[in-house]
N, C-alpha and C positions, 0 to 999 in steps of 0.2 A: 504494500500500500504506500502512497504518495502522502507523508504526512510533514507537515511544515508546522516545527513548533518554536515560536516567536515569546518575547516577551513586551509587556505594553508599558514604558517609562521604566525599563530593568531587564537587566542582562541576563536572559538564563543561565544558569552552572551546566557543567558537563553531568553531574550526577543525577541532578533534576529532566535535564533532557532524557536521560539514558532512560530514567524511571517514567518517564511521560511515554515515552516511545515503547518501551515494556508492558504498562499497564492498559493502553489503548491499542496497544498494536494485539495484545490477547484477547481482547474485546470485540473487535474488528473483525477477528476471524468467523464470528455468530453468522457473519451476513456469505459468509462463503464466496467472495469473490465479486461479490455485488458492487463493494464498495470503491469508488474511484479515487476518493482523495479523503485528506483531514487534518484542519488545521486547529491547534490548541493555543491555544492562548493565553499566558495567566499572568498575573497582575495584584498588585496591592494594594488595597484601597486608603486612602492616606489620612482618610477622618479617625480622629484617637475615641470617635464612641461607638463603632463600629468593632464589635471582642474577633469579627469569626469575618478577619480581614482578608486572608491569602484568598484569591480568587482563581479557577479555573475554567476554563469555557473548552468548548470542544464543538467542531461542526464538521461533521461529515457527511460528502455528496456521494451518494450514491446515483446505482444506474435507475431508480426508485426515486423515494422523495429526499429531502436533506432534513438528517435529522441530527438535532443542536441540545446540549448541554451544558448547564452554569450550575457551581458548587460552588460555597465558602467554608473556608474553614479558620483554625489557630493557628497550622503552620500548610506550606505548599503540598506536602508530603500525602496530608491529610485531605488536604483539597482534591486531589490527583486522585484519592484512593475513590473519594465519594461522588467525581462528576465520571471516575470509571464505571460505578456501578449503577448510577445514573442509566449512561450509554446502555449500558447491559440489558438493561429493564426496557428501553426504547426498543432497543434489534430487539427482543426478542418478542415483543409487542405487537413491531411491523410484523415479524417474522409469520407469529401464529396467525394475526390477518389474514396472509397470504397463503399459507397452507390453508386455514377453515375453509376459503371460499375458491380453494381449488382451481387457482388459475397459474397455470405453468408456464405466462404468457410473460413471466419478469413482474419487473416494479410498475408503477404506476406511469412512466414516462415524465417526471417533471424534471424539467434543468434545471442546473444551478442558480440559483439567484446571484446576481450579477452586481455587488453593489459600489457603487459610483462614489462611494467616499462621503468624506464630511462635506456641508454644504459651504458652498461659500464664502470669505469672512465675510460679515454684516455693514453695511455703510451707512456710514454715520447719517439716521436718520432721525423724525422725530415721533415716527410711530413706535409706540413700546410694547406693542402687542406679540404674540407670539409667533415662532416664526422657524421657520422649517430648516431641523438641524440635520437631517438624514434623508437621503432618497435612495431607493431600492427600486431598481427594475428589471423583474423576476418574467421569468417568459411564462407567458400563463397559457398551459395545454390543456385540450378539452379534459374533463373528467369528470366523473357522477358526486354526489352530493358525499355520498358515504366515504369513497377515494378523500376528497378535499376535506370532510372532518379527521380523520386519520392524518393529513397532511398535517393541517391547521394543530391537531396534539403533538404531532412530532416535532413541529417548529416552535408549541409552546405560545403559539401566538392567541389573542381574544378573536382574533377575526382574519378573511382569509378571502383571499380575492382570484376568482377561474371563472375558466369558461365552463358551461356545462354541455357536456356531451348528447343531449337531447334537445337543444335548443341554439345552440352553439352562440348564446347571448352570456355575457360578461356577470357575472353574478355575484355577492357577496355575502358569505356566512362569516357568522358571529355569533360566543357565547353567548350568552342571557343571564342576567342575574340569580335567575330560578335554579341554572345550573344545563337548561336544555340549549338547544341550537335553534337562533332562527336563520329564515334564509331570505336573504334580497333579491326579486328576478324583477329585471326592465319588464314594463308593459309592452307589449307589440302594437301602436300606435300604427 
């Protein structure tokens, strides 16, 4: 596997690497060969009221959907051990998914999400309103409502934007506070 492990304002160690690349790289193997790339990332978070500071993230794309992981912990070690088992819990989540419903046909076809960095600096304006610090532009493939809730847990995200496979209109689902999904489809006007 293709895994690029970076540190965000800090230098990874050799030992730390080696144990990131061990821990995730045994993890990895769940998806059997699915897996294309993954990049870990971890970090510290620099507020002193924050106890369970060392941070870990993890995202790996698969030939499927990309499924992403974030842990905190007291030290990196710990962090590493908990956003592994994380991952673990996700593969194998996807995994039963796709065995229940018995299609031999691979993952669900979604690409990578593509993203285009931080947003530009801000110019000295005078409106103070809020203002768009991140843009993501994810290729969005057809797929059924069930596919895109499975996505939308794997990426951990409240909401979740595809085409649908039966309509081939742009649609958006999202949690609900109740705990269910609702789902947004354009009118056909």
């Amino acid at each position: 596997m293709n895994m690029v492990i970076k540190g965000r304002h800090m230098a990874v160690t050799d030992p730390i690497r080696e144990y990131a690349e061990e821990k995730i790289g045994r993890v990895s193997k769940i998806l059997d060969g699915d897996h294309v790339r993954a990049e870990v990332e971890i970090y510290v978070e620099r507020n002193p009221s924050i106890e369970r500071n060392q941070i870990a993230e993890v995202t790996v794309w698969t030939k499927g959907p990309v499924i992403r992981a974030k842990e905190a912990a007291t030290d990196m070690y710990a962090a590493i051990d908990l956003v592994s088992e994380k991952l673990e819990r996700q593969f194998r989540k996807y995994h039963e998914k796709e065995v229940s419903r018995h299609q031999n046909r691979g993952a669900y076809h979604v690409a990578p999400e593509v993203l285009t960095g931080a947003a530009a600096p801000a110019e000295e304006d005078e409106d103070t309103g809020p203002s768009i610090v991140k843009t993501k532009a994810p290729s969005i493939k057809p797929m059924t409502a069930d596919e895109a809730i499975l996505q939308m847990e794997l990426l951990g995200h409240d909401f979740f934007v595809f085409t649908s496979a039966e309509t081939d209109a742009v649609n958006v689902l999202y949690r609900r506070n109740d705990g269910d999904y609702g789902l947004i489809e354009p009118s056909q006007r």
